[in-house]
N, C-alpha and C positions, 0 to 999 in steps of 0.2 A: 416824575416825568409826565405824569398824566395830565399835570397843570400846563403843562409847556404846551401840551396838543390844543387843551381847552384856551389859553392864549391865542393861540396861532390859527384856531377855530375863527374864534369869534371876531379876531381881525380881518379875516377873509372875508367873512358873513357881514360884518359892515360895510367894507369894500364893496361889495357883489351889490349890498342891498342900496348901497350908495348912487353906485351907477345904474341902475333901475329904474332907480324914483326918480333920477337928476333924467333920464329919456322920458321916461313916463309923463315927467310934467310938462317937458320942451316938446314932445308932442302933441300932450291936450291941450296948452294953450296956445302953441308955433310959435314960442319966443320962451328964453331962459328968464325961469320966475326961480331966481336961487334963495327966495325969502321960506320957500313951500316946502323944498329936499330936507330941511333937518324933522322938520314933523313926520315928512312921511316914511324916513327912514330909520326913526326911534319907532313910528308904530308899527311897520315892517320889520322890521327885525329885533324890537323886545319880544315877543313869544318864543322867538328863533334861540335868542341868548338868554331867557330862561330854562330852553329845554335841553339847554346847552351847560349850564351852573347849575342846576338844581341837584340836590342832593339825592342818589340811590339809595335803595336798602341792598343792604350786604346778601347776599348771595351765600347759600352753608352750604 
């Protein structure tokens, strides 16, 4: 079950980061540069969905 939440995490967190960078850019430049959003929301949200997979230590 816990894979299901980490799924359904990290689709969201693409989303969210998606739509961020896609205003972020259309506003620093005032026109849709759709070439820019996949860079900058791999580098926006890889640390997000590492801290998101990465492996814990168990808990005794």
């Amino acid at each position: 079950m816990a894979k299901f939440w980490k799924i359904l995490l990290s689709v969201f967190t693409f989303f969210v980061v998606m739509l961020a960078s896609t205003a972020a850019v259309e506003i620093h430049f005032g026109e849709p540069r759709p070439g820019f959003v996949p860079l900058m929301t791999l580098v926006i949200a890889g640390p997000i969905l590492w801290l998101i997979w990465r492996k814990r230590k168990q808990q005794q």
